[in-house]
C-alpha positions, 0 to 999 in steps of 0.5 A: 441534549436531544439524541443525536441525529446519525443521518446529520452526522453522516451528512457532515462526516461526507461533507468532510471526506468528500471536500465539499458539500457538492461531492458529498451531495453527488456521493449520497444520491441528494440535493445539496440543501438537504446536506446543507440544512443537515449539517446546520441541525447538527451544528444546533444539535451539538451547540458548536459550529463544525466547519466553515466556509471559505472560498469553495473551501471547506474548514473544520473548527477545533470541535469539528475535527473532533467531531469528525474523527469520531464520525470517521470511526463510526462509519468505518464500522458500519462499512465493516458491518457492509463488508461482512454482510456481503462476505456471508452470503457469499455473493463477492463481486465488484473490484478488488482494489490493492496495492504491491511495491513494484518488484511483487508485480512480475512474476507474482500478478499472473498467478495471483490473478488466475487464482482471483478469477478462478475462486471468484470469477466475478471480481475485478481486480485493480492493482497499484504498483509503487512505493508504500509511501506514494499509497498510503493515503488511498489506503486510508481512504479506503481506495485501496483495500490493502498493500504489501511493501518491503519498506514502510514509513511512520504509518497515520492512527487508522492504519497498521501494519503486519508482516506477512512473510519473511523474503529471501533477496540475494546480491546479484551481479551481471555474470558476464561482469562477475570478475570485473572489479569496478562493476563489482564495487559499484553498487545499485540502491533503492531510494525510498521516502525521497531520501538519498538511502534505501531500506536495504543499507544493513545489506549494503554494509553487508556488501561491503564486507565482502567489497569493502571500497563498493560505493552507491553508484546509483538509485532507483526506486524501482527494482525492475529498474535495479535488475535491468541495470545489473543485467546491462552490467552498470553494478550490483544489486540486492533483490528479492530471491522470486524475482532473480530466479529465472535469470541465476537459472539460465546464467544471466545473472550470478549471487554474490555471497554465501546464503540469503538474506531476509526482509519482511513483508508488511501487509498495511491495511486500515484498522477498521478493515474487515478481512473478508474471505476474498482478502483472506484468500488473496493474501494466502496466495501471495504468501504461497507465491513469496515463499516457494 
């Protein structure tokens, strides 16, 4: 077989990502003949057919799959290489696209972001807040660059997960409510991947030593939701130690339990991904905020 032509293959690996031979010929600044009549060499080229076409959908073959996870691979690295070019001459500009569970957005974003636009004025930054699996495909795409979430599901082959600090969180309950036995025994859980349970049932069985008739009385996803719940005084809660602090300082709220217990947080990134100096910089001062 003759060399294999690298422009058809990246022809037919953004036919692939993009859907469609018209997104891809919008993506790649041509006419959508050229990506058509690319794609049909390198079907000759390998001696197979890679996709079809079916009603303004595109289908991938058996080889075609094959095909394009190996182009995947390929075109991840030379976004690597792209990646590392811009980071050693030091011209970081442009957006800087990531994702957190939503309790890391108070009280951490304003600091973080003041540190991003002090070290790198001329970076955008674009924050999604929400559960890990609402987002995992952006990062796979590569829409987000990275995120940072307590909970994580069964992650795809591309992405990895690595803990990047370990968080205290501590039951926390109205103060003006501390005494009250029904509040006390109604507690307030994270619901996670659709299912009526939470990343924190260890904690809750841990509650339970203490308040061994508390019972889960409410759901939300949301721990800014959790908090304001437990400060209208509807139950108790577990939250992350950073973002009660404030709230046990003044007497809003009042720790539940001796000591903190502690829940990693994971950093979920594509294995192809560069950890440029601006990445690097970004997750050092997460890290720094979380744990003081």
């Amino acid at each position: 077989m003759q060399n294999l032509d690298l422009n058809y293959l990246k022809y037919f690996y953004y036919v692939t990502h993009e859907n469609g031979f018209t997104k891809a010929a919008d993506v790649l600044h041509v006419q959508q003949p050229v990506i058509s009549r690319a794609v049909k060499l390198l079907e000759e080229q390998l001696g197979f057919k890679l996709l079809e076409r079916q009603k303004k959908q595109i289908i991938l073959t058996a080889q075609g799959r094959q095909v394009y996870h190996i182009a995947q691979k390929i075109f991840q690295h030379t976004d690597q290489i792209t990646a590392y070019a811009k980071d050693y001459q030091e011209q970081t500009s442009g957006d800087l696209c990531f994702a957190t569970s939503d309790s890391l957005s108070p009280d951490i974003l304003g600091p973080l972001l003041a540190q991003i636009k002090k070290q790198y004025p001329q970076i955008r930054p674009i924050h999604h807040a929400g559960p890990a699996h609402f987002l995992l495909d952006q990062i796979t795409e590569g829409k987000i660059e990275f995120g940072l979430f307590f909970n994580v599901p069964e992650l795809t082959p591309d992405l990895e997960k690595t803990k990047l600090a370990q968080i205290p969180f501590v039951f926390v309950i109205s103060k003006e409510q501390a005494k009250n036995k029904s509040v006390l025994e109604s507690f307030i859980a994270s619901r996670e991947q659709g299912k009526i349970e939470t990343f924190k049932l260890p904690l809750f069985d841990k509650y339970k030593q203490l308040h061994k008739n508390a019972q889960i009385t409410a759901i939300s996803s949301s721990s800014i939701a959790r908090k304001d719940m437990v400060l209208n005084g509807l139950g108790v809660t577990v939250l992350p130690h950073f973002l009660t602090q404030s709230e046990l300082k003044n007497g809003l709220l009042k720790s539940i339990g001796e000591g903190e217990h502690f829940l990693s947080l994971h950093l979920v990134e594509r294995k192809s991904s560069y950890r440029s100096k601006l990445k690097q910089f970004v997750l050092t001062e997460i890290k720094k905020i979380v744990e003081k």
